[in-house]
Residue, then its C-alpha position, 0 to 999 in steps of 0.5 A: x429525511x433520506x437518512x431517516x428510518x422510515x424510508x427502509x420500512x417503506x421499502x418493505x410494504x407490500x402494494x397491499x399494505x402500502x394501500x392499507x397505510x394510505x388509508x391508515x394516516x388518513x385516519x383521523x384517529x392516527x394522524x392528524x398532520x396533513x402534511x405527513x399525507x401530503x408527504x406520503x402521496x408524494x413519497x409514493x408517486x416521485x420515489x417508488x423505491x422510497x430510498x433515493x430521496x431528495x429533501x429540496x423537491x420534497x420540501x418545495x412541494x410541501x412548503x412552496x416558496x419557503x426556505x428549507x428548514x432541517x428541524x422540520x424535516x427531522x420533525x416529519x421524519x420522526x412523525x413519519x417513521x412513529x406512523x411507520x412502527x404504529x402501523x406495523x404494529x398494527x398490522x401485526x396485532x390485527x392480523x393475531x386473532x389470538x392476541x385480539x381474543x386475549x386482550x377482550x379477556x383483559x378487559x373483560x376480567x375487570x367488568x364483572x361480566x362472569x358469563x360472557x368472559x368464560x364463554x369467549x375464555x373457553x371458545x379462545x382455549x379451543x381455538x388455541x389447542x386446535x391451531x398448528x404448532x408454533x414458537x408460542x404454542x404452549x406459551x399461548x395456553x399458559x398465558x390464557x391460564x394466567x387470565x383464567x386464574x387471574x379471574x377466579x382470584x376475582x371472582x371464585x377463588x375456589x373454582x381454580x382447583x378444578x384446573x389447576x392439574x392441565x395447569x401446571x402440567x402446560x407449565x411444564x410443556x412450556x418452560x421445556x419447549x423453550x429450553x430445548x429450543x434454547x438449548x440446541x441453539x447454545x450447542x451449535x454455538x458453542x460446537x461451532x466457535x467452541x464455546x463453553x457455558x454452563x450446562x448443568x440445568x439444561x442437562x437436569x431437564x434433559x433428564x426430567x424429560x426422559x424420566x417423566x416424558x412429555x413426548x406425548x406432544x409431539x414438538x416437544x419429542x422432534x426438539x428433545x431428539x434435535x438435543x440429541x443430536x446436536x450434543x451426541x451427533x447421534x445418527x439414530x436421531x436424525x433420522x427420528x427427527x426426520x421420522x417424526x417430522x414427515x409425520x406430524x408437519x402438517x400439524x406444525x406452522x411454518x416457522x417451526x418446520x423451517x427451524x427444524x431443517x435449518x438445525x439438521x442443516x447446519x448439523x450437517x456442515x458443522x459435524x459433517x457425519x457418517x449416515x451409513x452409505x450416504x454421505x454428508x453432502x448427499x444428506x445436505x442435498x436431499x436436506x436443502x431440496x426438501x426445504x425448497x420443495x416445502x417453500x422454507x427457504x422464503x421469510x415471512x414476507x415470501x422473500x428469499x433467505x438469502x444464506x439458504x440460497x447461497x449454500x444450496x447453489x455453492x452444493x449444487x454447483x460443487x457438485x456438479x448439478x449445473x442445470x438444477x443450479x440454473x433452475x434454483x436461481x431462476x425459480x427465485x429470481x422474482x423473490x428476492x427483496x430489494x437489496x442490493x446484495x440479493x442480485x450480487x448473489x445472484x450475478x455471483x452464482x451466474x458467474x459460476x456456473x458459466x465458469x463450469x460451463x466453459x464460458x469464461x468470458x460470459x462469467x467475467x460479465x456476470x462478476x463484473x456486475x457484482x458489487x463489492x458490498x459484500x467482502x467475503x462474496x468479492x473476495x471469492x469472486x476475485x480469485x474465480x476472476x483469476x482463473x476465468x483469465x487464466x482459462x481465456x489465455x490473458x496471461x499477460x494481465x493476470x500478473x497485474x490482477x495477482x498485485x491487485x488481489x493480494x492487496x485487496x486480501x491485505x485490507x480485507x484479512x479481518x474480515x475472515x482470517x481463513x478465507x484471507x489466507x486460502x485465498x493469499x496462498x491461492x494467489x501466490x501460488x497462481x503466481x509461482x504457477x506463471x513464473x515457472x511457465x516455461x521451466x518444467x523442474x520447478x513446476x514439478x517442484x511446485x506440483x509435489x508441494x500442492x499435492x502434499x499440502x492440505x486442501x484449500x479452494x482452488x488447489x485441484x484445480x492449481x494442480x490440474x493446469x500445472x499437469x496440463x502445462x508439463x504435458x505441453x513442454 
């Protein structure tokens, strides 16, 4: 039981929806077993966190005075998670005004009931166009057509002439928003781990596009433009994308306005452009605070994507934006899920920035409460740990930590080969740093080889304290 599924969807449920569930498995037209509601209540009074399960307890209180039996904990497992998937489903379907108005119409269709189904067809139409963009915008009114035609295939035949322009002419919307939305992700991909596909039908129609215009939708126009840009890096269409965003967000739900930024984003660390007078972390920064001003930065739960989080404090922090760091974190603190990795993040982020602040003793508090979960995230906190040690004068334990650290990297190089090695030659060069402590030839040796060498993550600060040190001799 405690490695089934259906603890980790529980986890999620809000205390609405766990409410809701309550109510949903005690409905006989769901569930029959009481024992699944007898599971529940138990589940939601003992274990709030649903995932520190303990089968034995569970099982007395279910079955008291009974020898455990496996087989029927994995049967109300299995009949606990079917439950779990019904009523997200559920959950889902009901709260699709669309999806209920469509399937009235499959069921109407069948009944002969001509009058009452073209009424309730036309009134889910209207209700269509007149709702926000989203993913499934055109393929909504697409799918309302196909039920339409389905219908006077019935019943008029004749009648489908006179739709058949608006049609034919959604198809084509349709079939392009998808491609764009497709096609932009591929570039990315494919600039990104350099990649390459087959782009001959995509660049048909980008050209079709362009010849016959659908931009009198304006999502269609912003994807076109995001094409644009992810392919040519085209100065001019970011800001179009930018332009026409400002203009039309309150008519685009919030999925869509989020996938745009995430694009202009990761547009940004990829290609990191030339925009004129301002440079390409100021973009991010206005970029990212622009997300997080609008609320984009959250899931559909309202919980905090954790990347987003990540990348906008490491910006902030590098640039030196302490106080608006602190008050990121803060602001999302309350918003984070339940897993694990979210406060490790956060203990990381806390760490830094007390490392900018000088307090390197209060940051090593905060490393020491991060989880090693997360291989990159303790890798990185691994080599600030050295460097709060070095600040604090503890020089007599850093050889050690060094040892430790350069194994760590060696059973970890797989997890990403460049940071592995950044932070190996971080590592060996702290080391030659502390053994040429007292000899000022070799650390003028070692100074000259850092300023020559590319740049990697630790390497100004390497050669600020192997400044500070021959000031000193």
């Amino acid at each position: 039981m405690k490695n089934s599924k259906f603890p980790k969807i529980l986890q999620t449920l809000t205390i609405e929806e766990l409410k809701s569930f309550s109510k949903f498995i005690k409905s006989p037209y769901f569930n029959t077993n009481k024992t699944i509601i007898k599971l529940f209540e138990y589940l939601k009074k003992h274990n709030k966190d649903f995932l520190n399960i303990n089968e034995a307890k569970i099982y007395n209180y279910l079955y008291p005075g009974k020898a455990i039996d496996k087989k029927r904990i994995r049967d109300l497992s299995s009949e606990m998670l079917t439950l779990c998937e019904l009523f997200i489903s559920h959950e889902s379907f009901g709260r699709n005004e669309f999806d209920i108005d469509l399937h009235l119409l499959k069921g109407l269709n069948p009944r002969n009931l001509q009058s009452i189904f073209m009424n309730r067809y036309n009134l889910t139409l209207d209700k269509a166009k007149s709702g926000k963009f989203d993913y499934d915008y055109f393929l909504r009114i697409m799918t309302l057509h196909k039920e339409l035609f389905r219908f006077y295939n019935t019943n008029n035949f004749e009648s489908s002439s006179k739709v058949i322009n608006p049609v034919i002419n959604n198809v084509y919307k349709t079939i392009s928003f998808e491609l764009l939305r497709c096609s932009f992700s591929l570039e990315i991909v494919s600039k990104q781990f350099n990649i390459h596909y087959d782009q001959r039908f995509l660049n048909g129609i980008m050209n079709l596009l362009k010849k016959y215009s659908f931009f009198d939708e304006p999502i269609v126009e912003i994807y076109f433009q995001l094409n644009i840009l992810i392919r040519n890096q085209n100065s001019s269409s970011y800001e179009k994308v930018l332009r026409l965003y400002d203009k039309n967000k309150m008519f685009l739900k919030i999925e869509i306005r989020k996938e745009i930024f995430v694009t202009l984003v990761n547009y940004l660390y990829i290609f990191k452009p030339n925009l004129g007078k301002i440079g390409y972390k100021d973009e991010l920064y206005k970029t990212y605070t622009k997300m997080f001003t609008e609320n984009l930065h959250l899931d559909n739960n309202g919980y905090v994507i954790l990347n987003l989080l990540h990348n906008f404090t490491d910006l902030l922090i590098t640039q030196n934006k302490i106080q608006e760091a602190e008050s990121v974190i803060e602001a999302c603190v309350n918003n984070l899920g339940f897993e694990c990795l979210n406060y490790d993040t956060i203990n990381y982020f806390y760490g830094r920035i007390n490392m900018k602040k000088g307090n390197f003793e209060l940051a090593l508090d905060f490393f020491d409460k991060v989880s090693n979960k997360d291989l990159l995230l303790s890798l990185d906190k691994k080599k600030i740990q050295l460097i709060c040690y070095y600040e604090l004068g503890q020089i007599d334990i850093i050889s050690q930590k060094i040892i430790t650290f350069m194994k760590y990297i060696t059973r970890n190089t797989d997890v990403n080969e460049d940071l592995a090695k950044e932070s190996k030659y971080f590592a060996e060069n702290l080391e030659m740093l502390l053994q040429s402590y007292e000899k000022k030839s070799f650390l003028i040796e070692l100074n000259n080889k850092l300023n020559n060498h590319d740049r990697f993550t630790g390497r100004a600060w390497l050669i600020e304290k192997i400044n500070e040190r021959l000031k000193e001799l």
